[in-house]
N, C-alpha and C positions, 0 to 999 in steps of 0.2 A: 457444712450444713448449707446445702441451696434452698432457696424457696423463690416457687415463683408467683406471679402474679396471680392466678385460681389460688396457692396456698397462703398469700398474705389478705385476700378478699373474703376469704372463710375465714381467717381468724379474728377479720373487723366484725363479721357478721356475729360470732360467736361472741364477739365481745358487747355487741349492740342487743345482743339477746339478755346478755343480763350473766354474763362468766364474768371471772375474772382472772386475770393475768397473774401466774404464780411467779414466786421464783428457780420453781425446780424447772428442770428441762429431762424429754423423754431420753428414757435410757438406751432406744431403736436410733434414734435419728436427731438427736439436740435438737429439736424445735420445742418453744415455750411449752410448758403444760397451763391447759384453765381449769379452774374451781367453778362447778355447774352449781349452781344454787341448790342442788339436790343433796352436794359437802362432792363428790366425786372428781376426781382430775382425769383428764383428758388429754389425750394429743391429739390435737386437729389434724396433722401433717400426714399420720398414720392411720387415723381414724378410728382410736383407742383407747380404751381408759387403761389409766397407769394406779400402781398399788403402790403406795409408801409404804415400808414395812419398819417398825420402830424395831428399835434394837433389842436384840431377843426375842423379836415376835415370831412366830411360828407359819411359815410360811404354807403350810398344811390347814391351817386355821383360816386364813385372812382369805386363800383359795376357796374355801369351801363357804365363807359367808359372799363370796361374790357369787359363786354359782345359786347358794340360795337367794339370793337379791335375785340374780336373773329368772328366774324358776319363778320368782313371785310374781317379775312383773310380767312375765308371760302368761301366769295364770290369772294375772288382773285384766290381760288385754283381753282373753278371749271372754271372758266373764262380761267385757263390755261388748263382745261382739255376740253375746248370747243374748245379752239384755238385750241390744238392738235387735235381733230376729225375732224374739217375745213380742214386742212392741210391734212389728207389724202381721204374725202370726195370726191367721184368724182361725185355722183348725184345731180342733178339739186335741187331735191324737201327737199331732204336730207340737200342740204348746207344750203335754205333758211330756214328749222326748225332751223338749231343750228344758223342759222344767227338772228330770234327772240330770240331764248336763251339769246346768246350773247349780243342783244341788254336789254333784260330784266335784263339782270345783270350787264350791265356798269348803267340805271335808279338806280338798287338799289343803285350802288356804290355811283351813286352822289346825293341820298337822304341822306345816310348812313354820309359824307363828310359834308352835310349841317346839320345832326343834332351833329357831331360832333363839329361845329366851333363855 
C-alpha cells in the first residue's frame, strides 16, 4: 500500500472536516476507511464509499438501499437547484414549468421515502 503526499493531505483534510478514522481498511487498496458524520465510510485513496455487510446480510439488499440513498440525494440536489431558479424567475409561464418540476420531484421524493420504509 503506497500513499503519497496528495493521498496523506486529503486524508488530513478529511479528517479536519469532521471524519473519522476507522479501523477497517478498503478492500481495493488497504488505505484506512473514515466514518462521514453522515454514519457512511469512505476510502479517500479510491474515492469511494465502502459497504460493510454483517454476516448474513444480503448483499442485494444493502446494494439497492445505497442506490436508493443516491437517487435521493440527487433528487434533493436538483430540488435545490429548482428552488434556486424559482427565486430568481420573474416570468409567469417560466415559474409554473419549474413549479411542475418541483412538484414532480417532491412525488418522486415521497415514492422514494415509501419504498424506503
Amino acid at each position: 500500500m503506497s500513499r503519497t503526499p496528495k493521498d496523506v493531505k486529503h486524508m488530513a483534510d478529511v479528517l479536519k472536516q469532521g471524519a473519522t478514522l476507522t479501523e477497517f481498511a478498503c478492500p481495493a487498496c488497504a488505505s484506512p476507511l473514515f466514518r462521514f458524520k453522515s454514519g457512511e465510510l469512505w476510502c479517500v485513496k479510491c474515492d469511494k464509499r465502502v459497504v460493510v455487510l454483517k454476516e448474513g446480510e444480503s448483499t442485494e439488499r444493502v446494494v439497492g438501499q445505497a442506490r436508493l440513498a443516491s437517487l435521493e440525494n440527487t433528487i434533493l440536489e436538483k430540488m435545490q437547484t429548482v428552488e434556486k431558479k424559482i427565486r430568481e424567475e420573474e416570468n409567469a409561464d417560466e415559474l409554473q414549468k419549474l413549479n411542475a418540476v418541483l412538484s414532480s420531484l417532491l412525488e418522486s421524493l415521497e415514492k422514494l421515502n415509501k419504498m424506503k420504509a
